[in-house]
Backbone as CSV, one residue per row, in Angstrom:
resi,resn,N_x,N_y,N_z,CA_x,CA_y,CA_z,C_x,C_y,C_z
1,UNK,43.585,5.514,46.600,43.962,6.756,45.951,42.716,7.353,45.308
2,UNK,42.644,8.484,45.752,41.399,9.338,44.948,41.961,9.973,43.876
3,UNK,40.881,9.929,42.722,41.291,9.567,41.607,41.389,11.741,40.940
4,UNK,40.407,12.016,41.497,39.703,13.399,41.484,39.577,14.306,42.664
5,UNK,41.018,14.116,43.305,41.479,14.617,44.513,40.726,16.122,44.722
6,UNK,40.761,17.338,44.100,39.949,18.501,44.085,38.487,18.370,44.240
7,UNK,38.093,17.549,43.466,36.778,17.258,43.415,36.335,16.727,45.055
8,UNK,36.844,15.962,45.697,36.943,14.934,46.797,37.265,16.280,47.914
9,UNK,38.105,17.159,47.875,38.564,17.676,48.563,37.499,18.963,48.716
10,UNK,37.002,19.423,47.859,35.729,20.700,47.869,34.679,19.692,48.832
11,UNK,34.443,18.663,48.466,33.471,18.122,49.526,33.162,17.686,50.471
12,UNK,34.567,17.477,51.141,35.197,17.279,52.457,36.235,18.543,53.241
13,UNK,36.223,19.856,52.710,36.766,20.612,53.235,36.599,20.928,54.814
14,UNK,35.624,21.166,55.186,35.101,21.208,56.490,35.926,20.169,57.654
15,UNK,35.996,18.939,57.219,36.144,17.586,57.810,37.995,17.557,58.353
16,UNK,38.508,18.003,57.836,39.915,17.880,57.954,40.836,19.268,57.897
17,UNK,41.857,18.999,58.528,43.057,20.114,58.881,43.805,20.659,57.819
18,UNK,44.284,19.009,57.365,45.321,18.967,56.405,44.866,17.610,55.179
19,UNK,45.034,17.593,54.269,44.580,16.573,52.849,45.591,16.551,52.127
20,UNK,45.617,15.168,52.286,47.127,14.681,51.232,46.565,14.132,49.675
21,UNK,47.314,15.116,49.136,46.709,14.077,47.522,47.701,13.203,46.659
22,UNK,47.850,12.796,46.084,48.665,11.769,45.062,49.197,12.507,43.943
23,UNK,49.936,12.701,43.830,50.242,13.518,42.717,50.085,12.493,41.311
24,UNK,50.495,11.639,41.112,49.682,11.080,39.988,48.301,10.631,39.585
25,UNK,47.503,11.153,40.697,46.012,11.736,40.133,45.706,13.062,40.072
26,UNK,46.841,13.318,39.742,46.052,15.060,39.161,47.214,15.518,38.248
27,UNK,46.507,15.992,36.967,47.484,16.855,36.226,48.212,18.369,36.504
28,UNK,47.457,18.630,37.213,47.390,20.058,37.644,47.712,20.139,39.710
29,UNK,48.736,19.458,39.998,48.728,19.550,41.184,48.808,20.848,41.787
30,UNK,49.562,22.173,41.264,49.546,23.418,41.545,47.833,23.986,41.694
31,UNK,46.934,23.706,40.820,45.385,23.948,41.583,44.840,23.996,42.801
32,UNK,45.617,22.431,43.007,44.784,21.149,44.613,45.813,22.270,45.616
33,UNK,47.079,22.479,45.118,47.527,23.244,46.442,47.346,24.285,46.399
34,UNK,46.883,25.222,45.572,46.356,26.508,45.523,44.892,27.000,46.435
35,UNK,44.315,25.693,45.734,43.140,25.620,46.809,43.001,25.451,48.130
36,UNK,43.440,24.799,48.475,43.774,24.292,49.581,44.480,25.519,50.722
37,UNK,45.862,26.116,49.625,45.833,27.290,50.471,45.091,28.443,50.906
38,UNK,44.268,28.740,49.601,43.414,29.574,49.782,42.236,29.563,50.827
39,UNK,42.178,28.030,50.965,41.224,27.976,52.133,41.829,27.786,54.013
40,UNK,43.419,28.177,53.890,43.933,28.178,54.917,43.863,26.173,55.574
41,UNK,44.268,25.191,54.726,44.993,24.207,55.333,45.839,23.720,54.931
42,UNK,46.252,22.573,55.486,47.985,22.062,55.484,47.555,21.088,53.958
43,UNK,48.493,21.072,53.740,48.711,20.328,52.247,49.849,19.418,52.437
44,UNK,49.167,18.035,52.027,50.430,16.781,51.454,50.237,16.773,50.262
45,UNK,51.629,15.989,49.856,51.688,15.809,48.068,52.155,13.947,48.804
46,UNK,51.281,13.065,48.124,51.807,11.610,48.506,52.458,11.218,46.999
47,UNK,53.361,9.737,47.057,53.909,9.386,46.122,54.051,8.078,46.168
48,UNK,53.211,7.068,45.082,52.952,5.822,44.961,54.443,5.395,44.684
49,UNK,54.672,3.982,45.374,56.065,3.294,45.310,56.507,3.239,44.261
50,UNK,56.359,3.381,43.043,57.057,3.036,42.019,56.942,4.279,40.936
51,UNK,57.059,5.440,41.922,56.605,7.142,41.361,58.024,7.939,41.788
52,UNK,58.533,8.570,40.985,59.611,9.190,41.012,59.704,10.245,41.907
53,UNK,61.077,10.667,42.439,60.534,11.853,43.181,60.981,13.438,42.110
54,UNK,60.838,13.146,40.773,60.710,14.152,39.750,59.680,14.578,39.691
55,UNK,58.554,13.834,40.073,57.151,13.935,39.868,56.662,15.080,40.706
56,UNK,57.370,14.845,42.127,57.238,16.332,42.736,58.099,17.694,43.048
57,UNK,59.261,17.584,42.173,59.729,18.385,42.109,59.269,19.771,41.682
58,UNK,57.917,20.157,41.113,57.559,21.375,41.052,57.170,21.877,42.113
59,UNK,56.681,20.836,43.357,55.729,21.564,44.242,56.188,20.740,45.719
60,UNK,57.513,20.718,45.788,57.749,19.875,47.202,57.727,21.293,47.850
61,UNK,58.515,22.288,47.263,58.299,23.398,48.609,57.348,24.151,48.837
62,UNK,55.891,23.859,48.346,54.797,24.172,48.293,53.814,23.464,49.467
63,UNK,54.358,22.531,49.331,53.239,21.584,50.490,54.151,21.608,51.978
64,UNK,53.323,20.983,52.842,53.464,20.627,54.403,54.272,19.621,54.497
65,UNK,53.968,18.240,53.737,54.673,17.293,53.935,54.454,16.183,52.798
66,UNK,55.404,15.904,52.557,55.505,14.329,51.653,55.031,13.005,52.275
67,UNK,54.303,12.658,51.775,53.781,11.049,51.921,54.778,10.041,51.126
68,UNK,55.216,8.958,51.629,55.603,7.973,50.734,54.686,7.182,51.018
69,UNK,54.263,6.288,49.181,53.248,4.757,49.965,54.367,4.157,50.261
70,UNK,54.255,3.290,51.122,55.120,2.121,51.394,54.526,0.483,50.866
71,UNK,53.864,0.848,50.364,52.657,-0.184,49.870,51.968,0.311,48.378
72,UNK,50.911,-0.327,47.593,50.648,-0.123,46.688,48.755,0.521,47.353
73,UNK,48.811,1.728,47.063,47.342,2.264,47.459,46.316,1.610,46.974
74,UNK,45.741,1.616,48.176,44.138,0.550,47.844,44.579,-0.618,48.064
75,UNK,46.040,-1.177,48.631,45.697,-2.900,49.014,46.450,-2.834,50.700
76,UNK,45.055,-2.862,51.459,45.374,-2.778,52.842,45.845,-4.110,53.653
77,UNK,47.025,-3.842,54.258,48.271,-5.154,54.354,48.908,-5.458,53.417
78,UNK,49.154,-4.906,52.617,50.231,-5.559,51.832,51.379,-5.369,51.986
79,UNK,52.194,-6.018,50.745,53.718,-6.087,51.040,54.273,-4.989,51.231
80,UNK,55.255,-4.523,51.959,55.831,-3.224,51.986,57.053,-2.851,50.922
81,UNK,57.281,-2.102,50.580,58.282,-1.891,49.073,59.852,-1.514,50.072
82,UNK,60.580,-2.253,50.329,61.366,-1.774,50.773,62.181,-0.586,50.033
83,UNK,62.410,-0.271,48.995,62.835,0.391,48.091,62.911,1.547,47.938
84,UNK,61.105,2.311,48.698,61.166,3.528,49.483,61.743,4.085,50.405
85,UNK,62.588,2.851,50.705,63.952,3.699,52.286,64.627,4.834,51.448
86,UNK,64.408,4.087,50.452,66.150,4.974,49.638,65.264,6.188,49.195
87,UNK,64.275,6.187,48.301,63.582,7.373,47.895,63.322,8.497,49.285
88,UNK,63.220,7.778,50.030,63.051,9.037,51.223,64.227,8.923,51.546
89,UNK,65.081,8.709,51.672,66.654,9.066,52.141,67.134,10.329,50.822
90,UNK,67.069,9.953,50.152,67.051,10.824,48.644,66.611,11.991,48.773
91,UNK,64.920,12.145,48.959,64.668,13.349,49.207,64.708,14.127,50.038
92,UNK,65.107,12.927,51.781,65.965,14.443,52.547,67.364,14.885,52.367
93,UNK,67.814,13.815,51.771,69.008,14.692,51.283,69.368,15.779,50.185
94,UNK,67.965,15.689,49.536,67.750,16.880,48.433,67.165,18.069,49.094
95,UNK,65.831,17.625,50.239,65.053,18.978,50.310,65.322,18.758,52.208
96,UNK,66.308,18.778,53.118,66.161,18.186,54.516,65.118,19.096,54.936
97,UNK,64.585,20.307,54.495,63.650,20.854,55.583,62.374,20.258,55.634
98,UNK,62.196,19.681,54.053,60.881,18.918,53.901,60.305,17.842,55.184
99,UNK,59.242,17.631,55.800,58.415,16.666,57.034,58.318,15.484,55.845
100,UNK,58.274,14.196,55.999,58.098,12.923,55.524,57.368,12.173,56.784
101,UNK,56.168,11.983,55.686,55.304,11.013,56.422,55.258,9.444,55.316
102,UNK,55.328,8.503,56.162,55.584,7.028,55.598,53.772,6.584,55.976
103,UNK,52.909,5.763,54.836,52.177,5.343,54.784,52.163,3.967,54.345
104,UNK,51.996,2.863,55.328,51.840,1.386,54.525,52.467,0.755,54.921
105,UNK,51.821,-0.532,56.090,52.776,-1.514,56.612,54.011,-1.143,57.414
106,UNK,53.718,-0.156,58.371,54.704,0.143,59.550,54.915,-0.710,60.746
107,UNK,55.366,-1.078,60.664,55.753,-2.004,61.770,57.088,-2.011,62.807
108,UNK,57.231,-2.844,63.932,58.780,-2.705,64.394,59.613,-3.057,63.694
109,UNK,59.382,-3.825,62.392,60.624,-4.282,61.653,61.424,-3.179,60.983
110,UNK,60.447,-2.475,60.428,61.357,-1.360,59.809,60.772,0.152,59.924
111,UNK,60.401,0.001,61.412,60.459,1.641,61.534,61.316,2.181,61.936
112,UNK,62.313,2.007,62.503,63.957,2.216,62.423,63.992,2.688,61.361
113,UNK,64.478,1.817,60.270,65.041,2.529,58.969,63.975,2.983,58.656
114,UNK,63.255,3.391,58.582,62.516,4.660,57.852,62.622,5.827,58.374
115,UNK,63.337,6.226,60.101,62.938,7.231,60.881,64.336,7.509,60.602
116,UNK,65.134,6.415,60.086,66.746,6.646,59.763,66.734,7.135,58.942
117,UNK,66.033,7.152,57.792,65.980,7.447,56.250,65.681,9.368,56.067
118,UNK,64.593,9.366,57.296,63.964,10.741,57.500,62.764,11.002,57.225
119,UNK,61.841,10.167,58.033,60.664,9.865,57.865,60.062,10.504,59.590
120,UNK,59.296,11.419,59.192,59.036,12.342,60.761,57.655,11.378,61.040
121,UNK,56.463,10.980,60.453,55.190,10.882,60.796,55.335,9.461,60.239
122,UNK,54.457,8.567,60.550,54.051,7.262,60.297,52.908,6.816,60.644
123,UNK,52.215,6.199,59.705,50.628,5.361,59.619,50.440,4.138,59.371
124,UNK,50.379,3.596,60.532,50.299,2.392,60.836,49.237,1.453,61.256
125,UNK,48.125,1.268,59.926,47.378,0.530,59.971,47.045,-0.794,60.125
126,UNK,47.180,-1.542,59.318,47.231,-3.190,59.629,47.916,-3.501,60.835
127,UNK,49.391,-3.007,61.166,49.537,-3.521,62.313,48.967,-3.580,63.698
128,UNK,48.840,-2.004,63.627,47.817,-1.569,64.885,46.446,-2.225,65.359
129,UNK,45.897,-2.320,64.007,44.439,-2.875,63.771,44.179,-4.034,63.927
130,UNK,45.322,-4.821,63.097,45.419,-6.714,63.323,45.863,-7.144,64.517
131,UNK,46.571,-6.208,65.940,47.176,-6.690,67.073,46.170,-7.030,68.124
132,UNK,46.247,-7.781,68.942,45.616,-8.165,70.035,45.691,-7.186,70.871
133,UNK,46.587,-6.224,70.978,46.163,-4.778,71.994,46.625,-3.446,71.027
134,UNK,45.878,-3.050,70.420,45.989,-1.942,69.560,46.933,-0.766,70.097
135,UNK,46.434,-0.172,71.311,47.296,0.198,72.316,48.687,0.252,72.644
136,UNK,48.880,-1.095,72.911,50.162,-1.804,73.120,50.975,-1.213,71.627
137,UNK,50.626,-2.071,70.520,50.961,-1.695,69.025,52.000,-0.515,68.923
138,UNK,50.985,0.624,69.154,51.421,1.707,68.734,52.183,2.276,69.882
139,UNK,52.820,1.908,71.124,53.169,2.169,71.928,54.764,1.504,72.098
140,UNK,54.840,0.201,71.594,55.799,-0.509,70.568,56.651,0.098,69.134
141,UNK,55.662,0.918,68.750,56.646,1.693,67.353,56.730,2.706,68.060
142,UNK,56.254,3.133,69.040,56.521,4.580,69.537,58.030,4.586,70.328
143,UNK,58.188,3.326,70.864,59.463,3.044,71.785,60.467,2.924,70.562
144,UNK,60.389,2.097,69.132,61.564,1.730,68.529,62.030,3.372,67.960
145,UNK,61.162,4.424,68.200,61.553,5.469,67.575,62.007,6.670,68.047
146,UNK,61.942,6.411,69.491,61.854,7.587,70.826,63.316,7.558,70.742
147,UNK,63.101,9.260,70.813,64.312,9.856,70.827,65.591,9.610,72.085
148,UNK,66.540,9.019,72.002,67.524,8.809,73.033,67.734,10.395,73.981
């Protein structure tokens, strides 16, 4: 988690489409997305596992898409919070037009319920990365999620 998301983001503007920030590193999240629009890209608002989804209630219909961690930011492989099914089930049933992207420990075990929950995008690091065919990996969560 960047701590000084604006700051981080003026200096990497060039580099990227869209920049997701944390909303509990910034007091002023209406700035980071102000900016951001002003410079014509996509905006995430992410939300650490044990972060309310009050926290973004000023500015969910402001951004592109919601991040959930599914994990605790900054510990790569770790445990996954199951607990976030429900917080993203929650908030599409509060905001359904909102995109949900799931970050942290995606795997075949529970990318089902997360795509059940209403989770459109998924980032799936450790698994992909730790597999003997990386390839294969992501071609595996791509099947548990493909549309009938």
């Amino acid at each position: 988690m960047i701590e000084k998301p604006l700051k981080w983001i003026k200096e990497n503007l060039n580099k990227f489409e869209r920049f997701n920030f944390h909303i509990e590193a910034t007091e002023d999240p209406e700035s980071v997305i102000s900016y951001l629009r002003d410079k014509e890209k996509e905006v995430g608002v992410a939300l650490n596992p044990e972060t309310s989804l009050e926290e973004i209630s000023s500015v969910v219909h402001e951004v592109d898409v919601v991040q959930f961690m599914t994990v605790d930011p900054g510990s790569y492989g770790s445990n996954f919070h199951k607990e976030v099914i429900k917080k993203i089930r929650e908030a599409k049933r509060k905001h359904p037009e909102i995109s949900v992207e799931v970050d942290g420990h995606v795997t075949p075990k529970n990318i089902e319920d997360l795509r059940e929950a209403g989770a459109d995008l998924f980032v799936s690091g450790s698994y992909v990365q730790e597999s003997n065919n990386p390839g294969q990996a992501v071609r595996t969560l791509e099947e548990k999620i493909k549309d009938e």
